[in-house]
C-alpha positions as CSV (number, residue, x, y, z in Angstrom):
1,X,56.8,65.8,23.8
2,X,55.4,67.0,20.4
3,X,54.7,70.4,22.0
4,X,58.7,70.9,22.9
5,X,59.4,71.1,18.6
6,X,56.6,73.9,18.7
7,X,54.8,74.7,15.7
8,X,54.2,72.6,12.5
9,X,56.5,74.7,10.5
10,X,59.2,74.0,13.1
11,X,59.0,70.7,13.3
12,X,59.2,70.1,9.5
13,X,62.7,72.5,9.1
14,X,63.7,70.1,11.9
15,X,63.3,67.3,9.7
16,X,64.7,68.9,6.9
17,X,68.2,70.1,9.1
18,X,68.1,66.4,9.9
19,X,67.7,64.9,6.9
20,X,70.7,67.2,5.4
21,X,73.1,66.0,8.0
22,X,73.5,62.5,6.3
23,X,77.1,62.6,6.0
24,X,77.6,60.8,9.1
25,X,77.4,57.3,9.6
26,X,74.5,57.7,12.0
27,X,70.9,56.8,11.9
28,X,68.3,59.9,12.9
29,X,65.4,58.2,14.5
30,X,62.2,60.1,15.6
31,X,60.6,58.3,18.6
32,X,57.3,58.3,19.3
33,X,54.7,57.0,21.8
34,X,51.7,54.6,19.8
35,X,48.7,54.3,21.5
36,X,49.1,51.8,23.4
37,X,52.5,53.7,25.1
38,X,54.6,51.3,23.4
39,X,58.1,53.2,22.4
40,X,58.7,53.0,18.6
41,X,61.0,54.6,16.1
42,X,60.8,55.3,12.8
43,X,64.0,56.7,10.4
44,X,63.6,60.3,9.7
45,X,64.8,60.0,6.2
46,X,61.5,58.1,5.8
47,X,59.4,61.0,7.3
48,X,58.2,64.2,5.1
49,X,56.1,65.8,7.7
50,X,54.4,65.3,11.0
51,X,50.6,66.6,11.2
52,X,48.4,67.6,14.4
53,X,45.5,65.2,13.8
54,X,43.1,67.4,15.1
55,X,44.1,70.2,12.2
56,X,43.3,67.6,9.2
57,X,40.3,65.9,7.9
58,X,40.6,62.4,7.8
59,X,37.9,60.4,5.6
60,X,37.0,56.8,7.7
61,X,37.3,53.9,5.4
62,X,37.0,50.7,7.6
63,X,39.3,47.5,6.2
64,X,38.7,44.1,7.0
65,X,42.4,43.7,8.4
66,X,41.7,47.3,11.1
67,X,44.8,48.5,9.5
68,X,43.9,51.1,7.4
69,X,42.2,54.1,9.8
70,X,41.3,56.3,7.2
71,X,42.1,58.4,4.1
72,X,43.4,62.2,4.4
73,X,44.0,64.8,1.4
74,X,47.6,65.8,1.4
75,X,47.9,68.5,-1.5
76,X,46.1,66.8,-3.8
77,X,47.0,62.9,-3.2
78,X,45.2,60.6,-1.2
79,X,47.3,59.1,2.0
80,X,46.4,56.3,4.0
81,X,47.0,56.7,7.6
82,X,47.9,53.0,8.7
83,X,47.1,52.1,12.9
84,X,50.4,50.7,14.0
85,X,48.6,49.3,16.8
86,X,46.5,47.3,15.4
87,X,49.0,45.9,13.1
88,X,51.5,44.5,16.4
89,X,48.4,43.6,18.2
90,X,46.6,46.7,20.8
91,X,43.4,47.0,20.3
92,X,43.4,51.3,21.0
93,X,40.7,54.1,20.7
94,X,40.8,56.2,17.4
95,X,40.6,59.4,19.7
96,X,44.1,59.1,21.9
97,X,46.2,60.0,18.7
98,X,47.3,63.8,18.4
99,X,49.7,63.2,15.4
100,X,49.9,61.7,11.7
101,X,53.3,61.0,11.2
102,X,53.4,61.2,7.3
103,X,56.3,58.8,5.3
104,X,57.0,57.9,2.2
105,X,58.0,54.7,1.5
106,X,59.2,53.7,-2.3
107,X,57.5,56.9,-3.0
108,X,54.6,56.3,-1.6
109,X,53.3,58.1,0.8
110,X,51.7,56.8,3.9
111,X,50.8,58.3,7.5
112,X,51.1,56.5,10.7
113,X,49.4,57.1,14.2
114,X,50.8,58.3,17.2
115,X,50.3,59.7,20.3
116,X,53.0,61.5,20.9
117,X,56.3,62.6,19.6
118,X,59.3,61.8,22.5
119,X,62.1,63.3,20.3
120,X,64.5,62.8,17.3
121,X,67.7,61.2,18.4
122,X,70.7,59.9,16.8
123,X,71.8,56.7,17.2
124,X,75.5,54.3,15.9
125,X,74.7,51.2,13.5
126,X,76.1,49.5,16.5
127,X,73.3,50.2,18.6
128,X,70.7,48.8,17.4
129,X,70.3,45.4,18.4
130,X,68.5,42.3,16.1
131,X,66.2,40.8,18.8
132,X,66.5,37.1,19.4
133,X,62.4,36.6,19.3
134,X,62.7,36.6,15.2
135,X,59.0,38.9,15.5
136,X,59.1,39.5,11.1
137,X,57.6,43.2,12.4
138,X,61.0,44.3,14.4
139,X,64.0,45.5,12.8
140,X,65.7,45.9,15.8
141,X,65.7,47.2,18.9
142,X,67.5,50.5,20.8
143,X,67.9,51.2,24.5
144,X,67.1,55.2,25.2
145,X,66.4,57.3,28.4
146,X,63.3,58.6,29.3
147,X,62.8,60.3,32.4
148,X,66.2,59.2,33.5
149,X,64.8,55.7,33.2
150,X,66.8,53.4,30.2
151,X,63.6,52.0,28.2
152,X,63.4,49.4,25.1
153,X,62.4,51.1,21.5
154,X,61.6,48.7,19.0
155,X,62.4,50.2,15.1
156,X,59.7,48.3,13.4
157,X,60.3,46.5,9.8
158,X,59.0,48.9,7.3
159,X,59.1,46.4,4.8
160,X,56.5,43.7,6.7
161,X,54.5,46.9,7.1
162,X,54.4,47.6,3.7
163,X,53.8,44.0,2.8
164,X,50.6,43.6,5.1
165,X,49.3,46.5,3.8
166,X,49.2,44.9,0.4
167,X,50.4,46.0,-3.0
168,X,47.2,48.0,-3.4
169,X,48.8,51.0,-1.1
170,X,51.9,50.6,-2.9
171,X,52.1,51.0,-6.3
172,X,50.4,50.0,-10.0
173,X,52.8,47.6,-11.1
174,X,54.6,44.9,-9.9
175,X,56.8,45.3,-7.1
176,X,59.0,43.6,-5.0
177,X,56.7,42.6,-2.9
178,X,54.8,40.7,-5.5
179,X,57.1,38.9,-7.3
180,X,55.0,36.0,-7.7
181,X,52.8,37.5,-10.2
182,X,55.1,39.4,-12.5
183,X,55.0,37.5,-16.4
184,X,58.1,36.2,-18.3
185,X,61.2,37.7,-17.3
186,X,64.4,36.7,-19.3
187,X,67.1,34.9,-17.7
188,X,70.8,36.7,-16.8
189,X,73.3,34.0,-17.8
190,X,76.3,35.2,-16.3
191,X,78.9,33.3,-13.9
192,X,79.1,36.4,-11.6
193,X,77.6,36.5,-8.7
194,X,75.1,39.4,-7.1
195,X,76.3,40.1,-3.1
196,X,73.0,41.5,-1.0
197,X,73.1,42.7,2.3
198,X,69.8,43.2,3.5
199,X,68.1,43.3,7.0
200,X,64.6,42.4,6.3
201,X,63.4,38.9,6.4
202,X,60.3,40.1,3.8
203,X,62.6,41.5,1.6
204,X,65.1,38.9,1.9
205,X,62.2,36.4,1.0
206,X,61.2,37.6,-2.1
207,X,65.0,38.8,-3.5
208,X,65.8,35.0,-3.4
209,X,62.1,34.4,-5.2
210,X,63.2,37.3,-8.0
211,X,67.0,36.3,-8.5
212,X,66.0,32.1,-9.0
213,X,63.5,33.8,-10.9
214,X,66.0,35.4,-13.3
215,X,68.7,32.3,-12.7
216,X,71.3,34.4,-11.1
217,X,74.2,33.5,-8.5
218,X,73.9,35.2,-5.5
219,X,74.2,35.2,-1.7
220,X,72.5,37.3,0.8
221,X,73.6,38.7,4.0
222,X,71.7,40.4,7.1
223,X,73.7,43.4,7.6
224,X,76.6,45.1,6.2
225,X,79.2,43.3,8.0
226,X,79.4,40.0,7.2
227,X,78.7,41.2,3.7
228,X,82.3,42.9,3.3
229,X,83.9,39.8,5.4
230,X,82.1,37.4,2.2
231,X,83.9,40.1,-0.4
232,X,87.0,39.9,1.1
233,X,87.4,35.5,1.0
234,X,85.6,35.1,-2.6
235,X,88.2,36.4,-5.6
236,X,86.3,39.8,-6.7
237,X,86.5,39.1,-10.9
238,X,83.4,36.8,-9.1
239,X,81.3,39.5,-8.1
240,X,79.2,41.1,-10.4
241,X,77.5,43.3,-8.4
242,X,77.0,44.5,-4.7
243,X,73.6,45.3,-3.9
244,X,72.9,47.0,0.1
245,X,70.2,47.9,2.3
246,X,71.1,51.4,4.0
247,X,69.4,51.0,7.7
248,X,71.6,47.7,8.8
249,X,72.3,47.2,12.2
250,X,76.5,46.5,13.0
251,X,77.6,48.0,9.8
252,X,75.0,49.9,7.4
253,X,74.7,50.4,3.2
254,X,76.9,53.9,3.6
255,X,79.4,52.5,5.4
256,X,79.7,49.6,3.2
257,X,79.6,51.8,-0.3
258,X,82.4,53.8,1.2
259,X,84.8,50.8,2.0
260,X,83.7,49.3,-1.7
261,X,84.9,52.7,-3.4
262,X,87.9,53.7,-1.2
263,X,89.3,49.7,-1.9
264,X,91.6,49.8,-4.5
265,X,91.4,46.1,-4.7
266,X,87.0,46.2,-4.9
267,X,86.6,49.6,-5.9
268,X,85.4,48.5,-9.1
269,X,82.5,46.6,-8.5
270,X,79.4,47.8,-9.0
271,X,77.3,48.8,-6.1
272,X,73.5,49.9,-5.6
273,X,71.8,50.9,-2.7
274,X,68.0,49.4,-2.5
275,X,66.2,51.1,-0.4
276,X,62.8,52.3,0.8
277,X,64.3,55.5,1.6
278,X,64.5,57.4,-1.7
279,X,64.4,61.4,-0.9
280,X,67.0,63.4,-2.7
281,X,69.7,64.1,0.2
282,X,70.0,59.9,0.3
283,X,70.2,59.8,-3.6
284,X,73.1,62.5,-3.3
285,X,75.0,60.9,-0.2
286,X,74.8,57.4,-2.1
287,X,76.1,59.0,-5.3
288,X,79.0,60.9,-3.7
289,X,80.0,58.0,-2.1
290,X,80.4,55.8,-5.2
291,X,76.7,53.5,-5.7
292,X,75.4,54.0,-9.6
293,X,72.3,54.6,-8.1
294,X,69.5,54.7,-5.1
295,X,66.5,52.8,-6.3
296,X,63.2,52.1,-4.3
297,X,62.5,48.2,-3.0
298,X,59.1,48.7,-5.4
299,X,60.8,49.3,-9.2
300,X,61.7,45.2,-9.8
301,X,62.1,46.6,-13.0
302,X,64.8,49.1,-12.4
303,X,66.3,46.4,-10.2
304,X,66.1,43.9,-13.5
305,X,68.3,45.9,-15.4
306,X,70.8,47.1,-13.2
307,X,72.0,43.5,-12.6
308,X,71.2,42.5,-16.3
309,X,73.6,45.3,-17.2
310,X,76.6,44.9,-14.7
311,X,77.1,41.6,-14.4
């Protein structure tokens, strides 16, 4: 439990360790308890601290949606600390939480609710499992034991989160998530095609609005796998750019930037990693391995000129 990391300080050079052993091809998860004992997991490259809700002042600012819980100082910026359980569902009381797990997401920071902390545990590409239900708010699912019991934890979709939330808690401009109003964009005429291997059904809902927006080939893929099987049938003067999620289940976005640049038949296509996860030991691992660079599933503009430029 969160008591077993010991204090605050610990727990965030744990993180830290964690987040700096990135160089293998496995996925750190912290798991954590909601309030309504559901197991849930969140990726600790996502996670810049965990706080003891009892040690911070948190300012109530009730939503129409239940969502938001309330509003905390964190060093001078204002968080929101989002109720997980409310968003799948459990109606919980405030006062069962004991920690603020604090993430940043496209550079924003947001805390989420928990009751407890289980552990930090890594986990293969290969096991995390799509679920067949289609539920938009489950990336995929993880079998772990707990008291020598093999239980079900669900690694929600980030991205849906993000989205119900509503660009207001994201960021000042347009983003990703709200395509739909961004002005005149010009088009990329170009007979190369932009490959995408993304996870996220939200995401992968409003790539397809941006790129017909900006009258561009492309094809999309749900995890890194059948991705590299599409690059290897299509003649690769075709491809303009590759453009991949990082947490994919089967294959993930480091494991398919290091096939791309140790190919010598592909290593020359451009690749970028677009991602939610945008600390600096992810920007360094993508960089090493060969991607031009990391950018955050919120700057449509960086995004823009990245596939205006390379293809």
């Amino acid at each position: 439990m969160f008591n077993d990391f010991g204090k605050e300080n610990d727990i965030q050079k744990n993180i830290e360790y964690m987040t700096k052993s990135h160089l293998r091809n496995v996925m750190q998860l912290a798991i954590f308890y909601t309030g309504s004992d559901k197991i849930y997991a969140i990726n600790i490259s996502k996670i810049e601290s965990f706080l003891i809700k009892e040690n911070v002042e948190m300012a109530s600012t009730p939503s129409g949606d239940g969502l938001i819980e309330g509003v905390l100082n964190l060093r001078g910026e204002m968080v929101s600390v989002v109720n997980l359980d409310h968003w799948i569902g459990e109606s919980v009381d405030s006062d069962i939480y004991k920690i603020i797990i604090i993430c940043n997401y496209n550079e924003k920071k947001i805390g989420i609710l928990a009751k407890d902390i289980i552990r930090i545990q890594e986990m293969q590409s290969s096991e995390l499992k799509v679920p067949s239900s289609n539920d938009p708010k489950i990336s995929y699912v993880a079998e772990i034991e707990l008291d020598k019991l093999n239980k079900l934890c669900i690694v929600f979709d980030a991205e849906k989160l993000l989205y119900d939330l509503g660009t207001n808690h994201l960021s000042s401009g347009t983003t990703i998530y709200d395509i739909e109003s961004i002005g005149d964009i010009e088009a990329i005429k170009s007979d190369k095609i932009v490959l995408v291997a993304e996870d996220s059904p939200t995401v992968t809902d409003k790539l397809i609005e941006f790129f017909e927006k900006i009258d561009v080939k492309f094809e999309i893929y749900e995890n890194g796998q059948l991705l590299l099987d599409r690059v290897e049938e299509i003649n690769s003067e075709k491809i303009g750019i590759i453009i991949t999620d990082l947490e994919m289940p089967i294959l993930n976005g480091y494991q398919v930037i290091k096939y791309i640049k140790n190919s010598k038949k592909y290593k020359s296509i451009p690749i970028l990693s677009l991602s939610s996860m945008t600390n600096r030991g992810v920007l360094d691992k993508v960089k090493n391995l060969g991607a031009i660079d990391l950018i955050n599933k919120a700057d449509l503009e960086k995004l823009y000129q990245y596939i205006r430029d390379n293809i």
